[in-house]
MARKE-758202 format. One record per residue (C-alpha): residue in one letter; x, y negated, z. Coordinates in steps of 0.25 Angstrom, whole numbers. Each point is the difference from the previous one (the first is absolute). Layout:
<atoms>
<"A"; <X; Y; Z>>
...
</atoms>
This chain:
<atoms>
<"X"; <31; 58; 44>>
<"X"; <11; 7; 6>>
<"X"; <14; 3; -9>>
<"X"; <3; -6; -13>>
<"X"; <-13; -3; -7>>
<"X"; <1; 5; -14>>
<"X"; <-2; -9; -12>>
<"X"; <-7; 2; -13>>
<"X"; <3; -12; -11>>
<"X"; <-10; 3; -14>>
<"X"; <4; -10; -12>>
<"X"; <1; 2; -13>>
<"X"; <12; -10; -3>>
<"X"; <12; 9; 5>>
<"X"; <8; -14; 4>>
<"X"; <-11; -3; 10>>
<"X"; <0; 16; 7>>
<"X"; <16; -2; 0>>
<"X"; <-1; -15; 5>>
<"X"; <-9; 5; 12>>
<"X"; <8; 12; 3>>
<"X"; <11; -9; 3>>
<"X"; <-9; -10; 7>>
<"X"; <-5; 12; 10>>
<"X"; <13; 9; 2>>
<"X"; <1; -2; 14>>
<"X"; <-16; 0; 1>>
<"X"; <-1; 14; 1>>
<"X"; <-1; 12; -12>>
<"X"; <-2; -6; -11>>
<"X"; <-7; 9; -13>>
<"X"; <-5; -7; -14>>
<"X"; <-10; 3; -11>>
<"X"; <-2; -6; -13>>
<"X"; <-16; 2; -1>>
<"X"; <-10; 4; 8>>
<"X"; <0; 15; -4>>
<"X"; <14; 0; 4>>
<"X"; <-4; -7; 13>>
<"X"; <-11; 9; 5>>
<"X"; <11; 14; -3>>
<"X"; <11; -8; 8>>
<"X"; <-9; -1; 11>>
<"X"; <-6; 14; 0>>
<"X"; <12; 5; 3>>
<"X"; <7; -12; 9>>
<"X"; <-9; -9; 8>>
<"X"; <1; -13; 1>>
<"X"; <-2; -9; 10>>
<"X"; <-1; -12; -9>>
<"X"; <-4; 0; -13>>
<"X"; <4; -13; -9>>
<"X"; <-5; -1; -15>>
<"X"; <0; -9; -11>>
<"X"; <-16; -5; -1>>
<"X"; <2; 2; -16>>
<"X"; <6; 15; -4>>
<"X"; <-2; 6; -13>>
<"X"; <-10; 12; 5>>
<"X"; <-7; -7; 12>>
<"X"; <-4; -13; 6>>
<"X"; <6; -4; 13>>
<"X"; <-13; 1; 7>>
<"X"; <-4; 12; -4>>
<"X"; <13; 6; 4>>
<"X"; <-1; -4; 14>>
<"X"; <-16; 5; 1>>
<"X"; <6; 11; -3>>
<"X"; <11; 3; 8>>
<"X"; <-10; -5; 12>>
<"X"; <-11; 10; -5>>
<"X"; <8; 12; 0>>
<"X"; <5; 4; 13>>
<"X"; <11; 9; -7>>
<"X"; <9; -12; -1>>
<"X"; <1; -4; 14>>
<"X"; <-9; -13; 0>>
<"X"; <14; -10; -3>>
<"X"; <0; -13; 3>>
<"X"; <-2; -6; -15>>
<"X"; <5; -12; -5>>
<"X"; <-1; -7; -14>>
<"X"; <4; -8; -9>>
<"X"; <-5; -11; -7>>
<"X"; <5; -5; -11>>
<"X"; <4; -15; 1>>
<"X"; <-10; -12; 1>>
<"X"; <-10; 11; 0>>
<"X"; <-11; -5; 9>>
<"X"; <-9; 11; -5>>
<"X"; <11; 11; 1>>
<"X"; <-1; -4; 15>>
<"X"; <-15; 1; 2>>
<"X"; <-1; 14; -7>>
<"X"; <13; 6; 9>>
<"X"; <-8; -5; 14>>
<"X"; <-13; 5; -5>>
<"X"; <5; 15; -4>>
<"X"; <5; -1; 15>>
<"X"; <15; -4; -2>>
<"X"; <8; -2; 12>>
<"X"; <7; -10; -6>>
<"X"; <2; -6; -11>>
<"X"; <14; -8; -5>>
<"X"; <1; -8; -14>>
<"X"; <11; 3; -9>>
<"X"; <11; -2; -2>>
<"X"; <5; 7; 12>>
<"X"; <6; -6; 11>>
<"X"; <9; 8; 9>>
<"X"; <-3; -6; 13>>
<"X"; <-14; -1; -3>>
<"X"; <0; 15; -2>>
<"X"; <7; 5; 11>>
<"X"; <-8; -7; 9>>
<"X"; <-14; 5; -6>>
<"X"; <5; 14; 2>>
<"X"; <7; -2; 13>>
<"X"; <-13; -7; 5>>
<"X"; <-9; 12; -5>>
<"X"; <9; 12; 5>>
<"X"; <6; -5; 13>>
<"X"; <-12; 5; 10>>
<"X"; <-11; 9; -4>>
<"X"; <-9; -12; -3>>
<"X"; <5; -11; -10>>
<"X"; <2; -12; 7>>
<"X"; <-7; -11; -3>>
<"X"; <6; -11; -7>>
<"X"; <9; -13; 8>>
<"X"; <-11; -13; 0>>
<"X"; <-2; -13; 4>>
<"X"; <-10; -9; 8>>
<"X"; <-7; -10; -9>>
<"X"; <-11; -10; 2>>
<"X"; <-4; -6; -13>>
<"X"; <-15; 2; -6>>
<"X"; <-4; 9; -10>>
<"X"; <-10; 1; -10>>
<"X"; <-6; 13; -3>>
<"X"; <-9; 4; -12>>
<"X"; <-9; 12; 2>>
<"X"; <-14; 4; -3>>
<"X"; <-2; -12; -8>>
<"X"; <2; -10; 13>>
<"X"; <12; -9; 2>>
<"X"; <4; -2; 14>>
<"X"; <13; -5; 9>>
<"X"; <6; 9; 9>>
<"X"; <12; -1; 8>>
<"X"; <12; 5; -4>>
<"X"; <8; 5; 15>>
<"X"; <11; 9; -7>>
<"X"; <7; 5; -14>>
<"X"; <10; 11; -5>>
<"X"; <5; 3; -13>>
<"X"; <-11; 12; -1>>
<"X"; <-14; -8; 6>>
<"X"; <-6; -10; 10>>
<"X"; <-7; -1; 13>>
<"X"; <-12; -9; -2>>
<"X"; <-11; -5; 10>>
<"X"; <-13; 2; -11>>
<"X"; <-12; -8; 4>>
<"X"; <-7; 9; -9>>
<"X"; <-4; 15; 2>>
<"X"; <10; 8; -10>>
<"X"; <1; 15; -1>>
<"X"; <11; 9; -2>>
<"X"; <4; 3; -14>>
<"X"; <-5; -12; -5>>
<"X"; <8; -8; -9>>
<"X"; <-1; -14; 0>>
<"X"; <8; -13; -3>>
<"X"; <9; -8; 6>>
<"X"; <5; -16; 1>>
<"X"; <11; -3; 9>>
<"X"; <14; -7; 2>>
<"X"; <11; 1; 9>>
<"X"; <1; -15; 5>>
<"X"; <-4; -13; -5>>
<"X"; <11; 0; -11>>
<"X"; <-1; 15; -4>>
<"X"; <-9; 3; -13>>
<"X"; <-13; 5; 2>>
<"X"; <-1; 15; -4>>
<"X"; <-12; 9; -5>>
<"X"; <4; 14; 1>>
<"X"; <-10; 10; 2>>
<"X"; <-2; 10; 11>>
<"X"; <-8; 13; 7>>
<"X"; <-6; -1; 13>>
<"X"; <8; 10; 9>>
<"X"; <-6; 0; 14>>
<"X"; <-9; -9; 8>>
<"X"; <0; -4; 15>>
<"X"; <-13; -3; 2>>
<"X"; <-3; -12; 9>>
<"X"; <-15; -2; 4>>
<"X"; <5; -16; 5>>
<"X"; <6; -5; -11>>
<"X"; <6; 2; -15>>
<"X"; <4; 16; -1>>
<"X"; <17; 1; -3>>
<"X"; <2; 7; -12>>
<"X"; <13; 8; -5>>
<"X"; <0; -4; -14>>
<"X"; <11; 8; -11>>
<"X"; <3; -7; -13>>
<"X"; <-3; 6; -12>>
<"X"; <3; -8; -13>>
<"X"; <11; -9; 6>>
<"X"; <15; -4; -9>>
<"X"; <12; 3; 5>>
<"X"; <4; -16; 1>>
<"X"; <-12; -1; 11>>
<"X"; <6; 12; 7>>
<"X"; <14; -5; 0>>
<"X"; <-6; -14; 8>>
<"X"; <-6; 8; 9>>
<"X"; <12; 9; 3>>
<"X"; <7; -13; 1>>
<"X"; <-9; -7; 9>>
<"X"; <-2; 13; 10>>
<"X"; <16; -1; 0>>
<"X"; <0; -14; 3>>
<"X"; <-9; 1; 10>>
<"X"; <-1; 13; 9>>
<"X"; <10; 11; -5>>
<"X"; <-2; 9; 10>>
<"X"; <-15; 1; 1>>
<"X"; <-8; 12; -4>>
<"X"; <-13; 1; -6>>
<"X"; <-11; 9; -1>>
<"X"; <2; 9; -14>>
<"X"; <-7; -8; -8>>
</atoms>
């Protein structure tokens, strides 16, 4: 996106829109809304490139704001990220299923806000997030089958997997891994995004987390850190 890409915050709670204008001063143009109404007229008259919303307002849910600010054209197609409320896995799952481009817990962290924004406004198509290689095995629930695949890399959003199963996009299925031999073993749940389809062995399968707690977020933030700060992963 070229020029300052302006920013729509929607929350209820006046100390979170005053909180998050501070956190995005120097982020670009930053216009609030208290509720959704208030959102959709904000936005009809100034178009945002990035629309950020509380996933609980008092006239509509997160989810359905963002279907409807994809749906309608009118407002521009923004980049729309939402938030959970925190050690909400299921907040989580219902922001990537209505198509969220991100979604952060609360309470907000500037950093973590910048960075969301800045990664989805800096070229025309939102970067994918930093990841890191992994080799560890995974086990994948699907279709009533249990099965280990191979875990080959992570980022705080989803996973790259080698499946020895057939999965389709869209599906959702769940998961079992950890990070090394002395990391708990999670069980987040996730969506098949895409497929690379290999006729001589196990498909790899881009894979996005849907009901996931921020604490398994954070050691995965942590452990891209740690590990390969630079890299950069397919968005998923």
């Amino acid at each position: 996106m070229s020029g300052p890409t302006r920013i729509l915050l929607v929350d209820d709670v006046a100390m979170f829109r005053d909180l998050g204008k501070v956190f995005l001063s120097r982020s670009g143009p930053v216009d609030l809304a208290a509720s959704a109404e208030q959102a959709f007229a904000v936005a009809a008259q100034r178009t945002p490139g990035v629309v950020i919303a509380d996933m609980h307002l008092p006239d509509m849910d997160g989810p359905t704001l963002c279907r409807a600010f994809r749906s309608d054209p009118g407002y521009g197609s923004p980049r729309v990220v939402l938030l959970a409320r925190a050690g909400s896995p299921a907040d989580h799952a219902a922001a990537v299923r209505a198509g969220a481009d991100e979604v952060l817990f609360k309470p907000l962290e500037r950093e973590s806000l910048i960075a969301t924004v800045r990664r989805l406004t800096e070229f025309d198509s939102p970067r994918g997030l930093p990841r890191a290689r992994i080799e560890r095995p995974i086990e994948i629930n699907a279709r009533g089958l249990r099965i280990t695949g191979r875990l080959r890399n992570v980022s705080r959003g989803g996973l790259f997997i080698d499946a020895p199963m057939r999965l389709r996009k869209t599906e959702e299925i769940s998961i079992q891994f950890s990070l090394d031999e002395a990391a708990p073993v999670v069980s987040p749940t996730a969506q098949v995004v895409w497929i690379q389809p290999n006729d001589a062995g196990p498909d790899g399968v881009g894979l996005r987390f849907l009901e996931i707690d921020p604490a398994t977020i954070d050691r995965l933030e942590h452990f891209v850190s740690d590990h390969y700060p630079r890299s950069q992963s397919a968005p998923v």
